[in-house]
Structure formats: structure tokens, C-alpha cells
C-alpha positions in Angstrom: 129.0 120.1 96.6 127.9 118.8 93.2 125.5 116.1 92.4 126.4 114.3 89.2 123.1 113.5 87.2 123.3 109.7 85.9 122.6 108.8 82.2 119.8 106.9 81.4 122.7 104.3 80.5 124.3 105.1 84.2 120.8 104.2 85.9 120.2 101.0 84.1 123.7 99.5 85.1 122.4 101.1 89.1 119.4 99.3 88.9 121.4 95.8 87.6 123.6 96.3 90.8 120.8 97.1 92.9 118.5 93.7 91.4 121.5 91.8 93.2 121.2 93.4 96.6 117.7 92.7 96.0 118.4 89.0 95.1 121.0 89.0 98.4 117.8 89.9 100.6 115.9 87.2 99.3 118.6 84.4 100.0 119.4 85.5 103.6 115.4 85.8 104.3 115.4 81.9 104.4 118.3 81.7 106.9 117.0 84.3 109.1 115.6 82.5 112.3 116.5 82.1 115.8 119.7 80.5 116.7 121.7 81.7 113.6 124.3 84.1 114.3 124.8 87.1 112.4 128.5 86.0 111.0 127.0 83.2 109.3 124.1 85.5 107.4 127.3 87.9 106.7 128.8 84.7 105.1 125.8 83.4 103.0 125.8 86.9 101.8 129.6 87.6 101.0 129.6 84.3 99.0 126.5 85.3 97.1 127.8 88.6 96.1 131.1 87.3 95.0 129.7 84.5 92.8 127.5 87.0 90.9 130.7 89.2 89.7 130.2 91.6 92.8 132.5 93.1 95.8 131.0 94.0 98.6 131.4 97.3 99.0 131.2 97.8 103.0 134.1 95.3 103.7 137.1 97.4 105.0 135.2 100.8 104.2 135.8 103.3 106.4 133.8 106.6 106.0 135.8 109.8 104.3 135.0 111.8 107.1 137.3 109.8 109.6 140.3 108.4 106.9 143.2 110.2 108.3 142.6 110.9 111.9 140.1 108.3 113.4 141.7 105.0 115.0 138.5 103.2 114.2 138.9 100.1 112.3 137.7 99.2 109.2 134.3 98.0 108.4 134.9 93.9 109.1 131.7 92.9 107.8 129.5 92.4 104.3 126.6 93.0 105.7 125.2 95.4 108.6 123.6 93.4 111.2 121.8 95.7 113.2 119.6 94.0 116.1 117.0 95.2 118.4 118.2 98.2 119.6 121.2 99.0 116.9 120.4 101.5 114.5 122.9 100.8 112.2 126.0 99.8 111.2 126.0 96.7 113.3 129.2 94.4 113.3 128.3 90.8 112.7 129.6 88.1 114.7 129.8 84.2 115.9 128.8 85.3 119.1 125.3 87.0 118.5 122.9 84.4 118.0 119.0 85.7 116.7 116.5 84.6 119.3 112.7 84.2 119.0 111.2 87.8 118.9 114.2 89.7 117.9 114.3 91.7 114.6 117.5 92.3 113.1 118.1 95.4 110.3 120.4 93.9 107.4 121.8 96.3 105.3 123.7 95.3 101.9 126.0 97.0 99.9 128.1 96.3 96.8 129.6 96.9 93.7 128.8 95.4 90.1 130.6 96.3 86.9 131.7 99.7 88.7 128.3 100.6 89.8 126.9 100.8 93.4 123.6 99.1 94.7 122.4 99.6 98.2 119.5 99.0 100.6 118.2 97.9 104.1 115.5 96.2 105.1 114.5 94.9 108.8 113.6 91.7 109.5 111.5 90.0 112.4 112.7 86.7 114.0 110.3 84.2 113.8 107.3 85.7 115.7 107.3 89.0 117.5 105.1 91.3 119.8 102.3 93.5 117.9 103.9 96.5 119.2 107.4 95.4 117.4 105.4 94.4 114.5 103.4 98.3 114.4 106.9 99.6 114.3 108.5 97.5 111.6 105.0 98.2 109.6 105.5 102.3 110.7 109.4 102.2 109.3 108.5 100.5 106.0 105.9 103.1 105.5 107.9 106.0 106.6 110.1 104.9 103.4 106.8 104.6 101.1 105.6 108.4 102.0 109.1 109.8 101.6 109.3 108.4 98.2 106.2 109.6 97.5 107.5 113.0 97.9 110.7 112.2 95.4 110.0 113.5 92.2 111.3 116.1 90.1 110.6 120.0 90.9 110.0 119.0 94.4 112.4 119.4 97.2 114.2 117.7 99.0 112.6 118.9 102.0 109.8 117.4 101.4 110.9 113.9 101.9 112.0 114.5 105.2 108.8 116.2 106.3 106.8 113.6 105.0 108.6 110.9 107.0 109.1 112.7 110.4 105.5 113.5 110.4 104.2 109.7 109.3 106.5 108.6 112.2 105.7 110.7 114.9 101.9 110.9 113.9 102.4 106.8 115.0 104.6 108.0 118.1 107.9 107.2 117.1 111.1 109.0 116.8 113.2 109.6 113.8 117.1 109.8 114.0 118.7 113.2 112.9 122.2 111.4 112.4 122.1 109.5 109.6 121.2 110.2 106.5 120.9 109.1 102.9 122.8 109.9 100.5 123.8 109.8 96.9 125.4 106.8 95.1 126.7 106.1 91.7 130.0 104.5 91.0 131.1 106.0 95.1 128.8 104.7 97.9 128.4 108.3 99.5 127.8 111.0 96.9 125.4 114.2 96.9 123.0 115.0 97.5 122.3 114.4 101.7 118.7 113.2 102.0 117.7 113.9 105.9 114.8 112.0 106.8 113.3 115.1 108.8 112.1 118.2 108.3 114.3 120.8 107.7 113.4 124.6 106.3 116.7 125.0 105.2 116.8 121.9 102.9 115.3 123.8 100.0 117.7 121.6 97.1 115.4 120.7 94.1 115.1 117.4 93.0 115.9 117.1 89.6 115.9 113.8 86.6 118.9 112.6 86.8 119.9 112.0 90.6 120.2 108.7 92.3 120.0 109.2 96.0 119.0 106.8 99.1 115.7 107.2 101.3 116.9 104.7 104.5 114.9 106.5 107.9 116.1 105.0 110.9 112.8 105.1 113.3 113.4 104.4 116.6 110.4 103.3 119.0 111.3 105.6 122.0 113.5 108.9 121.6 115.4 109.9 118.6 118.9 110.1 120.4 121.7 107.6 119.9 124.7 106.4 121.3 128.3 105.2 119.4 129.5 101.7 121.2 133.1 101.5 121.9 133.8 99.8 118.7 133.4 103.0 116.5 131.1 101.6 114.4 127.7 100.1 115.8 125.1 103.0 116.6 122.6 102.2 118.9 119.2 103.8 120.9 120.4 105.9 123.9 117.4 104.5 125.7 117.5 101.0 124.6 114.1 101.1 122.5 113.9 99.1 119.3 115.1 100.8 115.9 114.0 99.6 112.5 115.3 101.1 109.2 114.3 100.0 105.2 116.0 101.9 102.2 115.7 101.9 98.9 118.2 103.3 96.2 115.9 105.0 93.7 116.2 107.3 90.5 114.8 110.2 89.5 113.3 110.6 85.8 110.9 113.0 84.6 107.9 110.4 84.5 108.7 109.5 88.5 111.1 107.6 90.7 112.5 104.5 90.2 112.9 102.0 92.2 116.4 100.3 91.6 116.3 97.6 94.6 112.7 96.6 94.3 
């Protein structure tokens, strides 16, 4: 499919969208400690959005691929609240409380003035073991090397090879499943960013896109398992997961960064 190249015009009102995801993180980063359950971080962050002009865009989304034949429900939720070992696309709720040691993956998207911002970014829970810290440290930088690799003339192979070889080199796993993806005024657009190495993803990257990097890293083995609500993914093998994204654009002097 096409990609649609964004103005410089286009990217600036991106990068406005994507400061307030970025602004979203920062408020829910003081509420997130043990005992707080993950519907009330979904609510600090619904009623932040809203009073800055913005929709969150995740509420009663539901994915093109299954509109029209899938009896899964609707997104319920702001925010993905994805703990321990949930990939992604976690379901908040009253009844799932954060403990001491957890980490929980929040991811946020939403929609200003017609324009999408998204990002994730995993959290820990007040103090956790050195081997859950070495992973959370190994996903953040799995994102760091893949954007590394996004500039323009390069391919997006490259990003995916980067990051499956920074994660395994540490001895974790990278999920095949999920991807990122491109955004603009619609949450999913092209281009399809795997976070792994593939020969046949010879696309160039050119100025103009706006894509997502979001690698899902898992601590044990890449495979994954869909819980009975349609939505949450988690590890088949019940190891940790952590995931950080960025939304960044391409220009010819480098990426930028529009959730930093």
C-alpha cells in the first residue's frame, strides 16, 4: 500500500499531539506505585487528554482487520495497561491492583486537532529485581538502536535487524506479532515497521514518513498467547515483556523525535 509523506506543516501539528502523550506519561508517572489499580491510571489519563482538547483515540477502537467479522469488543480503555507478563494491549481494570516489583507497560494514544500522537513506555513498580531492571534497560535500548538505523536512504530492514540483534545479544526474545506502524491523521497507516530482521523488508525510508518503533521484548521466548478477551496479548511462557515506542519523523537532516 501507499505511504503518505507528511508536510513539514503535517509533522509539526504530529509532534504537538505527540508533546501531549508525552505530558500524559509524566502525570501518570507520579500515580504509578503499588496498590493503584490500573482503571484509575486509565482515568487520570482520560481526564488529562480531554482537558487539553484531545480524544483518546484507543477508546472503542477496534482494529480494521477484525471490523466486520470478529465478535471481539471494542477497546474499553484510554490507556493500555500491560503488566508483567502482557505484551500489549492490556485492559485496565478496578480489579488489578500494582504490587511492589511489578512493571506495568502504558501505552497512550490520542488525537489533537485531527492529528495522531502515540507511544509506550514501561514502567517499574516501586523497586524491582536487577534481572527485571536489565530487561526494562535492554527494551529501552532496543528502541534507541532501531532509531538509530531510521534515516533516510536506509531501509527499513535495518531497524529490525538492529533491534533483534541488540535483544538477543542480551538474551532476550523479540515478538514477531506486532509491529509498528505508520500514523498521521489514522492510528495504523504504512508503512509496517517489524522490529526483526527480515530480508524481504527491503522498503526505503524516505523524508517525509512518520512511522512507530515500539519492540515488544520479551525475557524468555518470543511466542505469545491471545486471552479470552480478544484483546490482551501475553507471553506463552509467562516471562516478563517490556515495550517503549516512540512516534518519530523522518527529514533529510535525521529523525525526529515527536514524543520525546
Amino acid at each position: 500500500m501507499a505511504i503518505t509523506l507528511k508536510s513539514p506543516r503535517q509533522i509539526e501539528l504530529l509532534r504537538e499531539s505527540g508533546r501531549l502523550v508525552r505530558a500524559t506519561f509524566e502525570v501518570l508517572r507520579e500515580h504509578i506505585r503499588p496498590g493503584v489499580s490500573t482503571a484509575e491510571l486509565d482515568a487520570i489519563a482520560e481526564e488529562f487528554i480531554r482537558k487539553h482538547g484531545a480524544e483518546p483515540v484507543y477508546k472503542g477502537y477496534v482494529p480494521p482487520s477484525r471490523r466486520g467479522w470478529s465478535n471481539t469488543p471494542p477497546f474499553p480503555g484510554t490507556i493500555c495497561a500491560s503488566v508483567n507478563d502482557v505484551i500489549c494491549h492490556g485492559i485496565p481494570s478496578k480489579k488489578e491492583r500494582l504490587r511492589e516489583g511489578d512493571i506495568i507497560g502504558i501505552d497512550i494514544g490520542l488525537r489533537l486537532n485531527g492529528w495522531i500522537g502515540d507511544a509506550c513506555e514501561t514502567f517499574p513498580v516501586g523497586e524491582v529485581s536487577p534481572a527485571t531492571r536489565r530487561l526494562l534497560d535492554t527494551a529501552r535500548q532496543c528502541l534507541e538502536v532501531g532509531i538509530e538505523q531510521a534515516y533516510a536512504g536506509n531501509t527499513l530492514r535495518a531497524i529490525g535487524a538492529a533491534i533483534q540483534r541488540h535483544a538477543e545479544a542480551a538474551g532476550f526474545s523479540v515478538v514477531r506479532e506486532y509491529t509498528g506502524h505508520g500514523l498521521g491523521r489514522n492510528l495504523h497507516e504504512e508503512p509496517t515497521v517489524l522490529h526483526y530482521d527480515e530480508p524481504r523488508n527491503t522498503r526505503k525510508i524516505m523524508a517525509g514518513m512518520v512511522f512507530t518503533i515500539e519492540p515488544m521484548i520479551n525475557a524468555g521466548r518470543p511466542d505469545t498467547k491471545l486471552d479470552r478477551d480478544g484483546w490482551t496479548v501475553r507471553t506463552a511462557d509467562g516471562s516478563l515483556s517490556a515495550q517503549f515506542e516512540h512516534t518519530l519523523a523522518i527529514t533529510d537532516d535525521g529523525p525526529i523525535l515527536l514524543t520525546a
